[in-house]
C-alpha positions in Angstrom: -5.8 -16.8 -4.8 -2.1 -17.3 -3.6 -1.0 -20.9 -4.4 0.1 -23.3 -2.1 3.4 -22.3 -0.3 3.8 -25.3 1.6 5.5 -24.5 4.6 6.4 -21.3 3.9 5.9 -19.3 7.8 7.1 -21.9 9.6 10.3 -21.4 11.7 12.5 -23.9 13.3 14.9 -24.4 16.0 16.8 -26.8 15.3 19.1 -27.9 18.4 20.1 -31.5 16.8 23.6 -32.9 15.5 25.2 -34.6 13.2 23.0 -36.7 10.8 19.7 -37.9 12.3 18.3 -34.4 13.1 19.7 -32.4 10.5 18.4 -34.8 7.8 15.0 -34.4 9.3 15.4 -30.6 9.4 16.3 -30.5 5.8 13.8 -31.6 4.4 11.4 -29.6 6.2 13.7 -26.7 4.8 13.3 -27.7 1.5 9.5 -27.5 1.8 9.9 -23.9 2.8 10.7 -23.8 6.3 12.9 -21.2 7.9 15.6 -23.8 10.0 17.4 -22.1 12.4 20.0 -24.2 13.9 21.6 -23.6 17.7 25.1 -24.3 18.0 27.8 -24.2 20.5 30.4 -21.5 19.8 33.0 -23.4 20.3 32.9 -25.8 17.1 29.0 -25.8 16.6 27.4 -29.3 15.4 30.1 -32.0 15.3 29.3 -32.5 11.7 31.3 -29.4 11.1 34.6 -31.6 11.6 33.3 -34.5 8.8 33.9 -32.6 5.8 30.9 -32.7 3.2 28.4 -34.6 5.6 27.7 -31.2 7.3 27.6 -29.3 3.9 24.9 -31.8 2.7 22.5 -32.2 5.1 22.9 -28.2 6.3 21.5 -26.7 3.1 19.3 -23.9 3.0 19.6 -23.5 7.0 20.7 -20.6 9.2 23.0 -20.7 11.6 22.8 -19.0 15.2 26.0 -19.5 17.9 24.5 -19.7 21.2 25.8 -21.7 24.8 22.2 -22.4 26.5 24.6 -22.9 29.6 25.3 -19.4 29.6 22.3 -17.3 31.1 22.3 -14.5 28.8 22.4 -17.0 25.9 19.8 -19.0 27.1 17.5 -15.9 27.6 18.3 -15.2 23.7 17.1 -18.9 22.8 14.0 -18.6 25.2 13.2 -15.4 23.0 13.2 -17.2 20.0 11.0 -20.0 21.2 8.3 -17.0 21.9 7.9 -16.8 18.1 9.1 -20.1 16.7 6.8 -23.1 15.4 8.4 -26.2 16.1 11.8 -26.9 18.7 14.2 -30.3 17.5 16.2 -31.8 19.7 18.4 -34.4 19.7 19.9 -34.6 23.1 19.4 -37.8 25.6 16.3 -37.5 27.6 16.9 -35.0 30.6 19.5 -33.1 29.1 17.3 -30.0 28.1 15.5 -29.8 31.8 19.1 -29.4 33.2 19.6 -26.8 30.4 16.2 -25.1 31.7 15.5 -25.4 28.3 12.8 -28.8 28.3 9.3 -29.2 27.3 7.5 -27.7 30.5 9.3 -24.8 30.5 9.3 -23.8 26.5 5.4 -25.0 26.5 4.7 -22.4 29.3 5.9 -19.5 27.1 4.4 -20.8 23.7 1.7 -22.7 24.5 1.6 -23.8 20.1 4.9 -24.9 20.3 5.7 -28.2 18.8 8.3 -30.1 21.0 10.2 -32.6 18.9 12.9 -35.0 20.6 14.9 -37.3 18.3 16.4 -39.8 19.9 17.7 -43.2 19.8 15.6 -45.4 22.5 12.7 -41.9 23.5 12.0 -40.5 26.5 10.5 -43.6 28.4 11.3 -47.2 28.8 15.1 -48.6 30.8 17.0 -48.1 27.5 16.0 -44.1 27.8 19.3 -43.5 28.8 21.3 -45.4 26.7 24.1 -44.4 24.1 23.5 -45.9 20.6 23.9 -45.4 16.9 22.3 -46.8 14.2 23.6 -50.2 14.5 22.7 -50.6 17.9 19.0 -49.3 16.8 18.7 -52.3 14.4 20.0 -54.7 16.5 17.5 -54.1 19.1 14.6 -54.0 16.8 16.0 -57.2 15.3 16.4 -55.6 11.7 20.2 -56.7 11.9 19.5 -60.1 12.1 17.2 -60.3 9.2 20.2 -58.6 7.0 22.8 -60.7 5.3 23.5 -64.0 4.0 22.5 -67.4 4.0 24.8 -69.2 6.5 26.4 -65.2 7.1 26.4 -63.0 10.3 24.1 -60.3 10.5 25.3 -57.6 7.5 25.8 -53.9 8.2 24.8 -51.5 5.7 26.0 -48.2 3.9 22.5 -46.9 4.3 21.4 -45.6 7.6 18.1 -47.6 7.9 17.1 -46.6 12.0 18.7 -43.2 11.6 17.4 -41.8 8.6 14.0 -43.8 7.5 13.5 -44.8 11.3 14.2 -41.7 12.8 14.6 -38.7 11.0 11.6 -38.9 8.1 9.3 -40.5 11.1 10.1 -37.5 12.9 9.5 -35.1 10.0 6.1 -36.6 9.8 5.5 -36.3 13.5 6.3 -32.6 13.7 4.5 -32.5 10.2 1.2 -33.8 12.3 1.5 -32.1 15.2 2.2 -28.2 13.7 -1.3 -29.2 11.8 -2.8 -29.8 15.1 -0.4 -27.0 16.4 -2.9 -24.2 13.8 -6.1 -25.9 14.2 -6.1 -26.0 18.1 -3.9 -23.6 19.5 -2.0 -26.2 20.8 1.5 -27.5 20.5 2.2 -31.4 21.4 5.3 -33.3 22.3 6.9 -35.3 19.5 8.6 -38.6 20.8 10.4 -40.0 18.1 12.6 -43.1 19.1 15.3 -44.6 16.0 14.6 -48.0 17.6 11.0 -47.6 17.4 11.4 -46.1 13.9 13.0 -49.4 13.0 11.0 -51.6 14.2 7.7 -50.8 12.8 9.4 -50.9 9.4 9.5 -54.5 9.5 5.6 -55.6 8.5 7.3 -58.2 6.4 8.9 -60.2 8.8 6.3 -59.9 11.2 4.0 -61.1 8.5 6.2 -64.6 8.4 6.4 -64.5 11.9 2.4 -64.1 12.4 1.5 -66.2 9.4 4.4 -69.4 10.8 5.0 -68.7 14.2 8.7 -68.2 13.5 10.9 -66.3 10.9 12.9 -67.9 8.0 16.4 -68.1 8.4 18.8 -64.9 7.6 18.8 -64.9 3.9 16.5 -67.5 3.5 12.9 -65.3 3.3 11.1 -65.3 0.3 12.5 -61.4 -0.4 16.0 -61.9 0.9 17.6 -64.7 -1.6 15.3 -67.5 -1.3 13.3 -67.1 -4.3 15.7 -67.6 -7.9 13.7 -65.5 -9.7 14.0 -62.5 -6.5 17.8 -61.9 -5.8 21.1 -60.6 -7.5 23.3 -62.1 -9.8 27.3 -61.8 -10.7 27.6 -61.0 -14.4 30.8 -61.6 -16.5 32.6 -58.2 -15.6 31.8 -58.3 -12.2 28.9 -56.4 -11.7 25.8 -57.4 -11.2 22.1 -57.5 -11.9 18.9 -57.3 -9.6 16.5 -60.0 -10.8 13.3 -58.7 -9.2 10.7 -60.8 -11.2 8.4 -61.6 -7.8 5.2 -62.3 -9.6 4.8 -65.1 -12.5 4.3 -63.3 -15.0 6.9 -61.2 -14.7 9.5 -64.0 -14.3 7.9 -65.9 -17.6 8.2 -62.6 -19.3 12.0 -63.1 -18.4 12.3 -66.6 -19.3 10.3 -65.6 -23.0 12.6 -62.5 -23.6 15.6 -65.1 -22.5 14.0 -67.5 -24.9 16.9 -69.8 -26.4 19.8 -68.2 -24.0 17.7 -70.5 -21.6 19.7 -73.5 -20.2 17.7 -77.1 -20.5 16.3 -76.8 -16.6 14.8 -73.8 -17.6 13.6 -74.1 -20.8 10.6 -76.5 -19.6 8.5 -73.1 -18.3 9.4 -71.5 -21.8 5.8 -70.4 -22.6 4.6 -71.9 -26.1 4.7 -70.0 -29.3 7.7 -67.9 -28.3 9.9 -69.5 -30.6 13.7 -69.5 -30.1 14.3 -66.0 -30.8 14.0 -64.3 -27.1 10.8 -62.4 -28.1 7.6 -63.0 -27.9 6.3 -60.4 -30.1 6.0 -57.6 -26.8 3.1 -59.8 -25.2 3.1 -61.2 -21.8 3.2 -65.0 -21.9 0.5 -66.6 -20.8 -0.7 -70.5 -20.3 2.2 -71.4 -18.9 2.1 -73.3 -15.1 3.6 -71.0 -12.6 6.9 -72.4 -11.7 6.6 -71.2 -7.8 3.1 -71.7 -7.5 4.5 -74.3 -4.6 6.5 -72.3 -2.8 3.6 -70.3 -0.9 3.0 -73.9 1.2 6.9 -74.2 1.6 6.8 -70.6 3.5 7.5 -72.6 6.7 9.8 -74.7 5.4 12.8 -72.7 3.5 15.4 -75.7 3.6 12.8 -78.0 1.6 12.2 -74.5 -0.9 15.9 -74.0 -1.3 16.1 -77.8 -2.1 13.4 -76.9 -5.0 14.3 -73.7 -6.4 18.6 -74.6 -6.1 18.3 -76.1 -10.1 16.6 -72.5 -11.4 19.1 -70.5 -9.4 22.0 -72.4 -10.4 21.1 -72.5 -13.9 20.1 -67.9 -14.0 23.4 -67.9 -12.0 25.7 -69.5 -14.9 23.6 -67.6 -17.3 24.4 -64.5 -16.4 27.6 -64.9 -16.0 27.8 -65.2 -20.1 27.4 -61.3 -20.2 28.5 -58.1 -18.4 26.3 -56.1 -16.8 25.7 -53.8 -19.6 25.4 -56.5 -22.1 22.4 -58.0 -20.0 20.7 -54.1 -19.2 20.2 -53.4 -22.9 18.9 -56.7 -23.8 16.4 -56.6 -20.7 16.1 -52.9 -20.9 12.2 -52.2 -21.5 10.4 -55.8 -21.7 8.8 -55.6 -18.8 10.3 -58.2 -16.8 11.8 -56.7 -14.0 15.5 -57.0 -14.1 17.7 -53.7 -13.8 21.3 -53.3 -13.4 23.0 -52.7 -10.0 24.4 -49.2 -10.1 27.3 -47.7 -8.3 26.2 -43.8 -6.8 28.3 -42.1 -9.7 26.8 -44.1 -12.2 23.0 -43.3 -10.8 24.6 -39.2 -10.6 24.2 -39.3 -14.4 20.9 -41.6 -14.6 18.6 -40.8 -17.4 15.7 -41.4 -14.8 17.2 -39.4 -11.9 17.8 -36.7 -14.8 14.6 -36.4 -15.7 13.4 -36.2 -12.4 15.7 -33.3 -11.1 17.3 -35.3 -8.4 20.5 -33.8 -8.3 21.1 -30.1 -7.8 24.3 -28.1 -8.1 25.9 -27.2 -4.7 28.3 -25.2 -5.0 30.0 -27.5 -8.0 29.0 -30.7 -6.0 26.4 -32.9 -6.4 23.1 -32.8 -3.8 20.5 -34.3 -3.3 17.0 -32.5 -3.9 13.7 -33.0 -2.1 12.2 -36.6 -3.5 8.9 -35.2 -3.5 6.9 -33.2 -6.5 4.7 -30.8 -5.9 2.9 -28.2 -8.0 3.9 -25.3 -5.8 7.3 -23.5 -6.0 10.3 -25.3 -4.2 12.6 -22.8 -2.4 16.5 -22.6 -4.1 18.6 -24.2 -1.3 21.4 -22.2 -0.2 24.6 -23.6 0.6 24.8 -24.6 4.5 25.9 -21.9 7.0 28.8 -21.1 8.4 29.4 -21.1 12.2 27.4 -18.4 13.5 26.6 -16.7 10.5 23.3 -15.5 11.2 23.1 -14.6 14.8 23.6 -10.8 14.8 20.3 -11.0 12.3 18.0 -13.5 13.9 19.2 -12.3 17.3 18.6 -8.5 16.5 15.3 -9.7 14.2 13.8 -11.0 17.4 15.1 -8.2 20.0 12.5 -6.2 17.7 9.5 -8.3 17.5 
């Protein structure tokens, strides 16, 4: 029997821009999909003109130059939707019917198709309309105000949280969904994907404090965003710093054994018995000890009394680990089991033993990629470099004049 060739027969036209839908079509193309992407021939995706942004997310795609406000051209996309799997779009709502390109229309000639639009508010509600980018996606869905700070304004981040994890890999699963549907019924489905949306449901924790106290803890106050001492980053000597993610007790008493006589006096009270003054206790978890934050659970709706009680320990891990770089404070921690890891910059992660071994990074052209973060047992296709304008529309074009 043949093995599992995951999405291997599946083509898509891929009518998106810069990040959100390309990212999305990417990794469908690294599961074995054929991506076809429609550009204007005149410039083509506007990622084209942001240097090796386009050459990232592009890889392993095909590139076909049509202008869909051209009649001839629009006839040669309407003949590749009569043999095409899944349309992605990422134009505001409307903007496709004009085209004579939207869902009705495409549906009537492929009744399977699957009809994906990525946008940022989707195609109903009053902010349908609306320009945005990803900032404006979290600051609807009140992400923004939940990032930064105690006492800070709202913090934006290097990582496209609505765009990418909001948007394009909720969309991927959505046109993932509905091809399955698609080959069981006959059927294609429309594929509504809004970033705001996207966003918003990725907050469980916060609506969890809000559900649970009837209000949310200040901005950089929650118990996973720098209220807990034993749950937050520290400054080391050099500069860098250390993420101290020992949540559960016994993770954050493995710390304090492995710290052993490093400790500073407020801390050495939790110090489980039997450890000795070495900073090892012997490769067991400590046990018998009381848990210091066993409190804090009843303080949830209360984080300036918490802050008041867990200020000593975080003042006290603070001027600890200031004692040490980075790298000093990695190797000793590296391996007990306790939680702590160092903050790495992207080039150092590049040559991470871990990302390493898990094939992470692929050679593009001399330049560093990203591969698919997902293992399977079947055969991943090689990704190609990403297209050049146009280079593929005499052969898809002529490839479907013949079908």
């Amino acid at each position: 029997m043949p093995g599992n060739t995951l999405l291997a027969g599946i083509r898509l036209l891929d009518l998106s821009r810069l990040l959100p839908g390309p990212f999305c079509s990417l990794y469908l193309a690294q599961m074995g999909a054929e991506v076809i992407k429609i550009e204007e021939p005149d410039g083509g995706d506007y990622a084209r003109g942001m240097g090796e942004l386009f050459a990232q997310v592009n890889r392993g795609k095909k590139s076909v130059t049509l202008d869909l406000r051209d009649a001839e051209d629009r006839e040669a996309f309407l003949a590749l939707v009569d043999d095409a799997d899944v349309v992605l779009e990422s134009f505001r709502p409307g903007v496709m019917d004009k085209l004579g390109c939207g869902y009705e229309t495409l549906r009537a000639r492929n009744p399977r198709l699957v009809y994906a639009a990525l946008t940022g508010y989707g195609q109903t509600g009053p902010y349908r309309d609306w320009a945005g980018h990803d900032m404006n996606y979290l600051a609807l869905a009140g992400v923004l105000d939940q990032v930064g700070s105690a006492g800070g304004p709202p913090a934006q981040s290097n990582l496209q949280i609505a765009d990418l994890a909001g948007g394009a890999l909720t969309c991927a699963m959505g046109i993932l969904a509905a091809v399955i549907g698609a080959r069981s019924s006959g059927q294609g489905t429309m594929v509504d994907v809004s970033m705001m949306d996207g966003a918003l449901a990725l907050m469980p924790i916060a609506l969890a404090a809000l559900r649970q106290d009837g209000r949310l803890p200040p901005r950089g106050a929650g118990m996973l965003t720098g209220l807990l001492p034993n749950y937050r980053v520290y400054r080391c000597r050099d500069g860098r710093h250390l993420a101290v993610g020992a949540l559960e007790p016994k993770f954050f008493l493995r710390l304090l054994a492995v710290l052993g006589d490093r400790l500073p006096a407020p801390l050495r009270k939790w110090l489980p018995r039997g450890s000795g003054t070495s900073g090892s206790s012997g490769g067991k978890t400590p046990g018998g000890s009381k848990d210091p934050f066993g409190s804090l659970g009843r303080m949830r709706g209360d984080p300036r009394r918490a802050r008041l009680v867990t200020a000593p320990v975080h003042l006290a891990l603070a001027g600890l680990f200031m004692t040490r770089t980075r790298d000093q404070w990695a190797e000793l921690l590296a391996g007990q089991d306790c939680c702590v890891t160092p903050v790495l910059s992207l080039d150092e992660v590049l040559d991470d033993a871990q990302v390493r071994a898990r094939g992470m990074i692929e050679d593009d052209g001399g330049k560093p990629a990203f591969a698919l973060p997902i293992r399977f047992d079947a055969e991943l296709p090689r990704s190609a470099p990403a297209p050049r304008l146009g280079e593929h529309t005499a052969d898809v074009l002529g490839r479907a004049a013949n079908d």
